[in-house]
C-alpha positions as CSV (number, residue, x, y, z in Angstrom):
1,X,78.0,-49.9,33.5
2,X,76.2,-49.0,30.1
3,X,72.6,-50.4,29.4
4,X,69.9,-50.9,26.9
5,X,66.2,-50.1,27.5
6,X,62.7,-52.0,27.0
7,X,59.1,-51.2,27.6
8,X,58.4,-53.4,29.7
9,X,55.2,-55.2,28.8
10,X,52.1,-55.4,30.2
11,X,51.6,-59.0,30.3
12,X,54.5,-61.4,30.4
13,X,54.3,-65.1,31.1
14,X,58.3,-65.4,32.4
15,X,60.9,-62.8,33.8
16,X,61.8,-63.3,29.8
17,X,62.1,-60.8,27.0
18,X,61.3,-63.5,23.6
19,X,60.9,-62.2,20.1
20,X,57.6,-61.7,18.7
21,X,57.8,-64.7,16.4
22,X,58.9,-66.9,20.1
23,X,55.4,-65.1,21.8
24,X,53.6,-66.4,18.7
25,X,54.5,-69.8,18.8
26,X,54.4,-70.1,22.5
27,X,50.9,-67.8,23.9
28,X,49.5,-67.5,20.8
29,X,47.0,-65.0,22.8
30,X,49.7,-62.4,23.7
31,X,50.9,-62.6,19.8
32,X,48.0,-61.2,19.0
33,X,48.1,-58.4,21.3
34,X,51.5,-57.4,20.7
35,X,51.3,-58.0,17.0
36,X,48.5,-55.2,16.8
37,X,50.7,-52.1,16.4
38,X,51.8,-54.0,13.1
39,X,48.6,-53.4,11.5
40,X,47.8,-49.8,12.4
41,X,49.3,-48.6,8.9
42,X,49.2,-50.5,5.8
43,X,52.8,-50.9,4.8
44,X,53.7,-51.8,8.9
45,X,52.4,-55.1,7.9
46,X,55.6,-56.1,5.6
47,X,57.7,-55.2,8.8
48,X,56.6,-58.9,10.0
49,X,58.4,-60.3,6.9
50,X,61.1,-57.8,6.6
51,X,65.2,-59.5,6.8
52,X,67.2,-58.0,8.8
53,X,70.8,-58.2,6.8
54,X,74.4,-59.6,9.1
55,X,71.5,-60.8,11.7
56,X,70.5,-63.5,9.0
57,X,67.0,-63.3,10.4
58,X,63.1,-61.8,10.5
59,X,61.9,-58.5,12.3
60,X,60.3,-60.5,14.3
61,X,63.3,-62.6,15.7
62,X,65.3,-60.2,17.4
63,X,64.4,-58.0,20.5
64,X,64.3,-54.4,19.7
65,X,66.1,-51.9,22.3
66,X,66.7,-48.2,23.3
67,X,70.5,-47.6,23.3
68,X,69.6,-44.4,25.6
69,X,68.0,-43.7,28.8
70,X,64.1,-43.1,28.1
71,X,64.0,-40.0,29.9
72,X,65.3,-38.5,26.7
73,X,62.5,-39.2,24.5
74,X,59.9,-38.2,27.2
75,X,61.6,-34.9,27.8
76,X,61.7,-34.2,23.9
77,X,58.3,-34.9,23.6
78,X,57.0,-32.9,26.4
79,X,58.8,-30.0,25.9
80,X,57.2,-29.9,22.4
81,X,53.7,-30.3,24.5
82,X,53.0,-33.8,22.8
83,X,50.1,-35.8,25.1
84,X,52.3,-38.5,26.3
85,X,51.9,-40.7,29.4
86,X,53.9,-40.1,32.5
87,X,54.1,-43.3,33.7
88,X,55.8,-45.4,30.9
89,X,58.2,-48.0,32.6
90,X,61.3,-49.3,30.9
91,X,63.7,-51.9,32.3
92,X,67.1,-50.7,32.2
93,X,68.9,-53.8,31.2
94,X,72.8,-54.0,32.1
95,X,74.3,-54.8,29.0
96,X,76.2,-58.2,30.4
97,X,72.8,-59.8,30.3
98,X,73.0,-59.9,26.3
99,X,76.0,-61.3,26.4
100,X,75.0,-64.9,24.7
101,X,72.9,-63.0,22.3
102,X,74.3,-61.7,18.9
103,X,73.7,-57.9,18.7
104,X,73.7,-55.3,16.1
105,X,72.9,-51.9,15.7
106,X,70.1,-50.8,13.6
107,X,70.8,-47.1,12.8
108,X,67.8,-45.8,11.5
109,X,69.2,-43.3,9.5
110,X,67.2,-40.5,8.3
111,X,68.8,-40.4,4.7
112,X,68.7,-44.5,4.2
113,X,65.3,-44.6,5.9
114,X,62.8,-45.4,2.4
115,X,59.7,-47.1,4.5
116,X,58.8,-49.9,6.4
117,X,58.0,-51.6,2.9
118,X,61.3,-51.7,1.7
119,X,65.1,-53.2,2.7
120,X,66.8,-51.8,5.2
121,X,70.3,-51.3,3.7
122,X,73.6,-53.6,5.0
123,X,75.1,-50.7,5.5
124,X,72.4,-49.2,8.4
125,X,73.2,-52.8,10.4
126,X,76.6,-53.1,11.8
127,X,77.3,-56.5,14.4
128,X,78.5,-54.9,17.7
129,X,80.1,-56.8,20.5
130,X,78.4,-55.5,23.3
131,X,80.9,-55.7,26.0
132,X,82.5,-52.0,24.3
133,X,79.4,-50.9,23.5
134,X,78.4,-47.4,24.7
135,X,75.2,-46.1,25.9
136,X,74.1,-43.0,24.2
137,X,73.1,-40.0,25.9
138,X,71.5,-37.2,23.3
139,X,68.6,-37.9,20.7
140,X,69.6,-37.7,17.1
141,X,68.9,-33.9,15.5
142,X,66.5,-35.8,13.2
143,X,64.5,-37.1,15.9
144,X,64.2,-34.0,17.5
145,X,63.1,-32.7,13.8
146,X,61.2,-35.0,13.0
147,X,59.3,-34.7,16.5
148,X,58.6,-31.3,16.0
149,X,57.3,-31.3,12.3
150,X,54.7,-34.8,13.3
151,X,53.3,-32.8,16.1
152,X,52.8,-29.6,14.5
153,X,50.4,-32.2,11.9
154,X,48.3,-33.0,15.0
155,X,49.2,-36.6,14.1
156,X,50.2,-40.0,15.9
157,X,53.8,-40.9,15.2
158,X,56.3,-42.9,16.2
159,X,58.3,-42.2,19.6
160,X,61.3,-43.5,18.5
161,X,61.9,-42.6,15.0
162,X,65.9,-42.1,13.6
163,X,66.7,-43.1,17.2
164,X,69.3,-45.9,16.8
165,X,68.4,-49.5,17.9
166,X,70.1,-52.8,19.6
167,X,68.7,-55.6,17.9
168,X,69.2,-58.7,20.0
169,X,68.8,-61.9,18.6
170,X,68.2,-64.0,21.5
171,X,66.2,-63.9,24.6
172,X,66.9,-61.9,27.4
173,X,66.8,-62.9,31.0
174,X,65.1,-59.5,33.2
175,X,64.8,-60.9,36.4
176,X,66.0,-58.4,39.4
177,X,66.8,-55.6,36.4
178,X,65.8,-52.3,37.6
179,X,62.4,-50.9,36.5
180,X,62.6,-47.1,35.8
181,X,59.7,-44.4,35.1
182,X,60.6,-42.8,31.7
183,X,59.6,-39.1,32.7
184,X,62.3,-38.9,35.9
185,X,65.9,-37.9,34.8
186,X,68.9,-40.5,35.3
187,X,70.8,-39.7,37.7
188,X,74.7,-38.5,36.7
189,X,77.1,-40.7,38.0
C-alpha cells in the first residue's frame, strides 16, 4: 500500500484534514493560527490568493501532502546538523482515503520555481489518479542542495523545498490512520 503524509496539527476540532480556507470559515480562531506561517515573509502573503492551474482552485483550497515518508527529510536535515525537532509527528495516510478527492501533483521544480509571488506554471501541476500513484522513496538532488546551501547561511528555510507535493482538493477522513515520529526510519517491507 503507498501513502501520503501530513503534520498532523496541533489542534483539530474533527478526525478531519479541511483546507485552510474550510478552517477559516468554520473556527475562525484556528485560521488564525495556521494562517501565521503565511506572513512570516512578505511575498508568502500572495500564496493565500495564488490559483492553482487543472485544480481550478486557491492555495488555500486543497490539502498539501508529502508523497514520501518524513523520515527522509529528518535524516537530510540532521545529517547536515540543522536544529530540528525529534518529535515531529505525521499521519501516514493510505492513499484509498483520497479517493473522492481530486488530486494532483505539484512538482516544485527547481528550474520553474520563480517565487511564491508569481504563477506556478500548468506544466509543474499534472492531475494524478491516485489509485497508480507511487510513493516516493529519495529526496530530490535539489532539496538536498538546497538544504545544504540555507544551512550553511545560518538561516530559517523551508523543510520541504523542490520536494514534490499531493494537492488534495477535498477533505480527508484520518481517523484510525497511523501516527508516525518523523526521525525513526520506515520499516522495509
Amino acid at each position: 500500500m503507498d501513502y501520503v503524509y501530513h503534520m498532523v496539527p496541533k489542534e483539530m476540532k474533527r478526525e478531519l484534514l479541511i483546507s485552510l480556507n474550510e478552517i477559516k470559515l468554520l473556527h475562525p480562531e484556528l485560521y488564525e493560527t495556521y494562517s501565521k506561517k503565511y506572513f512570516n515573509h512578505p511575498e508568502r502573503a500572495s500564496l493565500l490568493l495564488k490559483s492553482i492551474p487543472k485544480l481550478n482552485c486557491l492555495w488555500n483550497d486543497v490539502i498539501f501532502l508529502l508523497p514520501l515518508h518524513p523520515y527522509y527529510v529528518y535524516e537530510a536535515l540532521h545529517s547536515l546538523g540543522v536544529s530540528i525537532k525529534k518529535d515531529l509527528v505525521f499521519y501516514e495516510i493510505p492513499t484509498n482515503k483520497l479517493i473522492e478527492n481530486k488530486n494532483a501533483i505539484y512538482f516544485y521544480n527547481k528550474e520553474n520555481y520563480n517565487g511564491p509571488a508569481k504563477d506556478i506554471p500548468d506544466e509543474e501541476v499534472q492531475i494524478i489518479d491516485i489509485i497508480s500513484y507511487q510513493e516516493c522513496s529519495f529526496l530530490p538532488s535539489d532539496t538536498l542542495a538546497y538544504f545544504s546551501v540555507e544551512h550553511k547561511k545560518g538561516v530559517n528555510f523551508g523543510m520541504f523545498a523542490y520536494i514534490p507535493h499531493i494537492l488534495s482538493l477535498g477533505n480527508i477522513n484520518v481517523k484510525g490512520v497511523n501516527k508516525i515520529n518523523w526521525s525513526v526510519a520506515p520499516v522495509k517491507t
